[in-house]
Each structure stands twice: as structure tokens, then as C-alpha cells.
SEZAMAR-702612 format. One record per residue (C-alpha): x, y, z. Coordinates in steps of 0.02 Angstrom, whole numbers, plus 32768, in hexadecimal, padded with zeros to 4 digits. Example, Ala and Ser with C-alpha at 12.3 -4.5 7.8 and 13.67 -1.06 7.14 Angstrom:
residues 2
82677F1F818682AC7FCB8165
end
This chain:
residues 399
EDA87CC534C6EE1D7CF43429EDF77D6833C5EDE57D86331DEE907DC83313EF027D7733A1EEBF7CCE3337EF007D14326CEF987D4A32D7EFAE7CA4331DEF8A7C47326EEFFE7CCB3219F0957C8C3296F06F7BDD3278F05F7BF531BAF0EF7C6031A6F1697BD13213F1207B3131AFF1507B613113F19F7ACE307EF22E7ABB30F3F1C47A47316BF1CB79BF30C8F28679CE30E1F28979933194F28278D8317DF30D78EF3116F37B795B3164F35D78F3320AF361784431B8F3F378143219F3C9784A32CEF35977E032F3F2A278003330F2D0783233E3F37A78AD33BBF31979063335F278791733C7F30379603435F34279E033ABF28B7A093375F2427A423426F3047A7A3452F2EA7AFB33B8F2307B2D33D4F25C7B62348CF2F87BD23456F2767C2533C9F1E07C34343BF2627C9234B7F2997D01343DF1FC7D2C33FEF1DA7D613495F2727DBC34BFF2287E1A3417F18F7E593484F1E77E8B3515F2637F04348DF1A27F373438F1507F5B34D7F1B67FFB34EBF1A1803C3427F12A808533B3F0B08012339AF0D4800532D9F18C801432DFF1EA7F6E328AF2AD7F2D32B1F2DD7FB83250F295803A32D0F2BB7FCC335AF36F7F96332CF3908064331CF350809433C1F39B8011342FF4427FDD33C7F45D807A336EF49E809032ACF4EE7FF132B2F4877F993301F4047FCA327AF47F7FA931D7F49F7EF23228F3C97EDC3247F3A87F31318EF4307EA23143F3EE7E1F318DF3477E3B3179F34F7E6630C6F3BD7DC830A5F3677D5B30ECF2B87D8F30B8F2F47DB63007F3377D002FF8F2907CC23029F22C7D152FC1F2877CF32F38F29E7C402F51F1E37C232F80F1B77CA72EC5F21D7C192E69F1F37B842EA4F13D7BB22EBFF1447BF92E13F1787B582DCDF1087B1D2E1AF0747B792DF8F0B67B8A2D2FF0967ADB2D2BEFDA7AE22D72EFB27B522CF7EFEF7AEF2C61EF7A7A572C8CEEF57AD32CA5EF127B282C06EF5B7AA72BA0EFF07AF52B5DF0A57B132BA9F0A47B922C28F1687BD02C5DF1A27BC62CFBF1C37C812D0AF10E7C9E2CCEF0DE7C632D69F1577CAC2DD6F11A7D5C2D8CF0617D312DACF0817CEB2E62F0DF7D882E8FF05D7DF62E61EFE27D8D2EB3F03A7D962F63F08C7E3B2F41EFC27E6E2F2AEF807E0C2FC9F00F7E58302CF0037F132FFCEF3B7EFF3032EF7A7EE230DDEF7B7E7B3166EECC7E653190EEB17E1E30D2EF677DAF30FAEF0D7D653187EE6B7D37313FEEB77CD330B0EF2E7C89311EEEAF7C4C318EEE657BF93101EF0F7BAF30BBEF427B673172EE8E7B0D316FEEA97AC230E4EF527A99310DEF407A4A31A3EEA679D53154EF16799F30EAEF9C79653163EF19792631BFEEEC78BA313CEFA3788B310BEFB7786831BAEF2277EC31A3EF5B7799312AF0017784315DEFEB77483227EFCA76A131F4F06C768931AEF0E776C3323AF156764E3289F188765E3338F2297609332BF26876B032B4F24D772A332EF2C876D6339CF35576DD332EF3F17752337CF44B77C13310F4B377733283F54077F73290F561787D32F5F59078F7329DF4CF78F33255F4A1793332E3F4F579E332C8F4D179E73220F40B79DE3235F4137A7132BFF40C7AEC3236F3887AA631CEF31D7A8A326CF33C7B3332A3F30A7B9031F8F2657B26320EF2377B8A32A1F2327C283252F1B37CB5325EF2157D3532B9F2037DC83226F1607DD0322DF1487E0F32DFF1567EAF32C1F0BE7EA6324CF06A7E4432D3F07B7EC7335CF03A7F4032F0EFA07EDF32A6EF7A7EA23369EFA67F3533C9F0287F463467EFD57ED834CEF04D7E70350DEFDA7DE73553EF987DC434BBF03A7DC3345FF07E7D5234C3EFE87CE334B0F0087CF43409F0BF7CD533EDF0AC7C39346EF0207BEC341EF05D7C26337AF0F07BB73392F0A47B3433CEF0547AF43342F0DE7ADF32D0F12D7A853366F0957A0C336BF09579E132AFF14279C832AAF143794F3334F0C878E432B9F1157911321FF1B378C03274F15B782C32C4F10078043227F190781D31A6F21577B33214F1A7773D3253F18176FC319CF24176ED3171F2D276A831B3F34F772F31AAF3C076DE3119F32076F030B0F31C77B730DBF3B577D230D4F3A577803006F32477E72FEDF39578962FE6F30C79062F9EF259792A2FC7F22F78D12F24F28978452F5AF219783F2FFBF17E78402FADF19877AC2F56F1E077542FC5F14F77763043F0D677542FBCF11E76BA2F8BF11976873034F04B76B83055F03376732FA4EFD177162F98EFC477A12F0FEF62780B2F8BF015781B2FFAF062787B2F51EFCE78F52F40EFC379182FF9F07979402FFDF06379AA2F58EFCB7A0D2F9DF0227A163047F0BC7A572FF6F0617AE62F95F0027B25302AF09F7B2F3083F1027B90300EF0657BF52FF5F03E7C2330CDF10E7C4130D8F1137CB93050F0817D083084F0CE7D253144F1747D523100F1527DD03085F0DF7E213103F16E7E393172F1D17E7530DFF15E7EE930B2F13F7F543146F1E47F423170F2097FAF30CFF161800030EBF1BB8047319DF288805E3167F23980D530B2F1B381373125F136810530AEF084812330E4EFFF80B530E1EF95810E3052EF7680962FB9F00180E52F50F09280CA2FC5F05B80252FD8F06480002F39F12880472F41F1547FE62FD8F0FF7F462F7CF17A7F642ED2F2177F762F5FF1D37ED42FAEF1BB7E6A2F16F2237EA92E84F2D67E842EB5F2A67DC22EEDF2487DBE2E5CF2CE7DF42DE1F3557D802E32F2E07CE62E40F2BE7CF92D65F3757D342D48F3EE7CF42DBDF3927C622E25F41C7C0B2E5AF46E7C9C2EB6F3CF7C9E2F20F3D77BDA2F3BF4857BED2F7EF4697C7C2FDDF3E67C0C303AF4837B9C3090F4947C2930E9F3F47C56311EF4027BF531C3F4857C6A31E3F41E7D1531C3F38A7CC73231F3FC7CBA32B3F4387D6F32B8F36E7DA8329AF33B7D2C331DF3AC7D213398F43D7D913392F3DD7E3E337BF34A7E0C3408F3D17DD2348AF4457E71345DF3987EEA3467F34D7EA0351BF4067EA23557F40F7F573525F36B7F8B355DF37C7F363612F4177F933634F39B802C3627F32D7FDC36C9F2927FF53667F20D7FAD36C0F1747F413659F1657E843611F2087E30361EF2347D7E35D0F2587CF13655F3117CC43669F36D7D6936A6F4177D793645F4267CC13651F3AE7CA335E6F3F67D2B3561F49F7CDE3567F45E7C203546F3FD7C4934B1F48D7CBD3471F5027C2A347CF4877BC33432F4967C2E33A0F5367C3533ADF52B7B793387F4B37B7A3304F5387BD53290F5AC7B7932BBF5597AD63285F5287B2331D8F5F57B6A31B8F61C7AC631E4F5B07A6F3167F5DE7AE830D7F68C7ACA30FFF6897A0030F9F6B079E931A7F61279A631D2F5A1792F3166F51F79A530D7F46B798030DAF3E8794D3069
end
């Protein structure tokens, strides 16, 4: 029987990995066809479910509260550590600065129909900040109770968009092969950044405890359920359209309308709006948790109420700032996002378990020998490649 926290741990996985991005999957895989995005889908969920695992095999052997920063220092050394620290603080930043302006848009605009008066965007990127940045800095037991409550109401409401929508797939659309090829490269990296929960393991592992059993548990089941939703995400979205239609549609927008045109439903539009908030609003929550102890461990601040506070204005200030001053640096910065994950996800686990078994250690160790290792390094290998290649025309942009 789960308990109270192997199940917030699980929930905090899946919320972190279905974040807004999952609206951008029909999209990004409108050309594939049903069956060549199913391939890429599971293909990428068994490479992150591996490497979150290769994760707890590096963790079982550390401090129970130590974070990549700790990790990346003992086992890689200095430069291993610098390379870990970039990434991380990249990638994270990016995120949290992306999700503080579009969420604050978004939120600025509930609050003027609530109040009745323009609201500014920024307005409500400063009051969603603080809101997180004060959910976060209580900890990870108060992260996982509201994000228990979030993913609930998430998931009724894709159960009830996926209600509403069944009736109007067609069989014939999930048949379709892949209009180009090149598609197929380009969607890796969007698929790929869709699977993404790897920073917050480290807060995980320290909320749960070293036990290994139920961290694996966890991270499998964790997984899972982003893989499952996905699956009907992608059956629902491309069964409704041919792929010329999704491919017209170009922006999430674009696909709401279509698909409510289609269902002849205003419902479809709300569900996707509510679906879309709660999904920006469970990511942010996973990734700035993550962010946050990571800082928490690499400034040795303790967990009184004061330094919390600190590592909470080191967390959210700097996304904050660039999100209301310079928001377009962050949204470029996010084309290469894919390539950050991959280092975080892939590169440092593989280069930490390759280290550490040259040490014969003896504990949990990941399926796959050094096999395994050098599959899903080359698989990362190709995952940057596919994004360079997009940014440098070669292969077809997305979306």
C-alpha cells in the first residue's frame, strides 16, 4: 500500500513532466502520423524512466539531501560540477521564467474580469511569483499537498475533454504515415522536453528518504502517467484531424478552434483553458522545487525560515526580472532547452553511473550494463543533433 508520501512523490513527477508543453504535442507531431509519433512517445519515456533511474543508483551512495550539485562534485569533480550548475540553472531559469510570464499573463487577465478594471500583465507575473515562490519556500510536504489537489483536478478535466471528444475520432487519421521525413527528427526534441522531471529528484530523495524500492516505485510509476495521458492526448487530438488540418493550425490557439469547431462545442475551449492553467501551474510548482533546493544545497543555506526566505529571492528574482524586462531573451533561450535537458538528463547520469561503476561499488544497479549507458548516451547524442539541425534550417521548424 502507498503511502502518504511515495503517492505526492509520484503526483509531483507526473505534475512536474505534464506541464503546457503536452498542448504542443499535436502540433509538433502533426505530420508523423498517429503510429510514428506512438513510437517516439514510448521510445522517449523509456530513455527518461532509465535515466531517472540511473539518478538513484548515483543517490544511493550520497547524503541523503545532497542535489546534482553535491553529486556532480563528488563523482565528476570541479568540472563536472560547473557543467551540472550550468545546466541546471539554464534550464530551470528558462522555465521559470517562461511559465512567470505566460502564467502571469495569464493570471493578469483573471483578475481584470474579476475586478473590472485593466490588470497588467506584469502585475500578474509579480503576484504569481510570490505565490509559488511562497508555496515553495514552505517546503515540500506543502508542494505535495497542493499538487495533489491540482493533478485531481487536472486529470477530471481531461477526463472530461476526453469525453467529449471520443465521439469524434476517426479511425482512418490514425493511419496516416508521416508526410515528410524530416518531421520526424524535428519532433524528437519537443517530445523529449515533454518528458521532463529529472531536476526534481533530488528533492524527491530527500522528501522520501533513500529507500531505493520506493524510489524506484516512484520514478516508474511517476513516469508512467504522463506516458498514459499522452498516448490519449495523441489518439484524441489526431484522430479528430487529418494531418493537413494540424499542420494549418500552427499554434495552440489555432488548435483549439479548430477542435472546437469540429465538436461544435464551447466546453472543448474552456477545458483546454483550465487544462492549460493547471499545467503551467503543477510544472512550475515541480520545477522551482528542484530549483530551490538545488540553491538551497550549492549556498549551504539551512533550513531555518530566514534562509529560506534567501534561497526563495535566489530562486525567483532573476526569472522574475528577465520575464518583466527582457522576455524574449527567455523565449529564445527556450529553443535550446531540449539541449540543456539532455546534458541534466542524460549526459551527467550516464557520465556519474559510468564513473561510479568503475569504483565496483556494490548496491542497486540500473538494468543494461554499459550497454545500456552507451544507447541512451547516443540517444542523446541524437536529440541535439535534431534540435542544431532545426535551428540551422536543415531540417523542417515546428509549430
Amino acid at each position: 500500500m502507498l503511502n502518504n508520501k511515495t503517492l505526492g512523490s509520484m503526483l509531483i513527477v507526473a505534475g512536474t513532466t505534464i506541464g503546457a508543453g503536452m498542448l504542443a504535442l499535436p502540433i509538433a507531431s502533426a505530420g508523423l502520423g498517429f503510429t510514428t509519433s506512438l513510437i517516439l512517445i514510448i521510445a522517449t519515456w523509456l530513455l527518461m524512466t532509465y535515466t531517472a533511474l540511473l539518478m538513484l543508483e548515483v543517490h544511493q551512495f550520497a547524503n541523503q539531501e545532497a542535489t546534482l550539485n553535491t553529486l556532480a562534485k563528488q563523482i565528476l569533480g570541479i568540472k563536472g560540477q560547473y557543467i551540472a550548475n550550468f545546466s541546471m540553472v539554464f534550464l530551470f531559469y528558462a522555465l521559470c521564467a517562461a511559465y512567470i510570464a505566460g502564467g502571469g499573463s495569464q493570471l493578469g487577465e483573471k483578475l481584470s474580469n474579476l475586478a473590472g478594471v485593466k490588470i497588467a500583465p506584469q502585475i500578474g507575473s509579480v503576484v504569481l511569483a510570490v505565490i509559488v515562490a511562497t508555496i515553495v519556500a514552505l517546503g515540500t510536504s506543502t508542494v505535495d499537498k497542493l499538487n495533489r489537489v491540482l493533478f485531481t483536478i487536472k486529470i477530471i478535466v481531461l477526463a472530461s475533454l476526453f469525453f467529449v471528444l471520443t465521439p469524434y475520432v476517426h479511425g482512418q487519421h490514425l493511419l496516416n504515415m508521416p508526410i515528410e521525413q524530416g518531421l520526424i527528427l524535428s519532433a524528437i526534441p519537443v517530445i523529449f522536453t515533454s518528458f521532463g522531471f529529472h531536476g526534481s529528484i533530488p528533492s524527491i530523495v530527500k522528501y522520501v528518504g533513500l529507500d531505493i524500492k520506493t524510489l524506484r516505485r516512484v520514478m516508474i510509476t511517476g513516469a508512467a502517467l504522463p506516458l498514459t495521458i499522452y498516448v490519449f492526448w495523441q489518439l484524441l487530438s489526431q484522430g479528430i484531424m487529418a494531418q493537413e488540418a494540424l499542420l494549418q493550425s500552427e499554434n495552440l490557439q489555432g488548435l483549439v478552434t479548430s477542435i472546437s469547431s469540429i465538436a461544435q462545442s464551447s466546453k472543448v475551449h474552456t477545458f483546454v483553458t483550465i487544462f492549460a492553467d493547471l499545467a503551467l501551474a503543477t510544472s512550475f510548482l515541480g520545477v522551482s522545487l528542484g530549483l530551490f533546493d538545488f540553491f538551497a544545497d550549492a549556498f549551504k543555506q539551512n533550513n531555518n525560515g530566514m534562509d529560506r526566505v534567501k534561497t526563495a529571492l535566489i530562486t525567483f528574482i532573476p526569472p522574475l526580472g528577465f520575464a518583466l524586462f527582457y522576455p524574449q531573451g527567455f523565449i529564445m533561450a527556450l529553443g535550446y532547452a531540449a539541449i540543456a535537458l539532455v546534458v541534466l538528463a542524460v549526459f551527467l547520469p550516464v557520465a556519474m553511473v559510468w564513473q561510479q561503476r568503475k569504483e565496483n561499488m556494490s548496491g542497486y544497479q540500473v538494468r543494461g550494463g554499459n550497454l545500456g549507458l552507451a544507447c541512451a548516451g547516443l540517444c542523446g547524442l541524437l536529440i541535439i543533433s535534431a534540435q542544431c539541425l532545426q535551428m540551422f534550417g536543415v531540417i523542417p521548424a515546428l509549430g
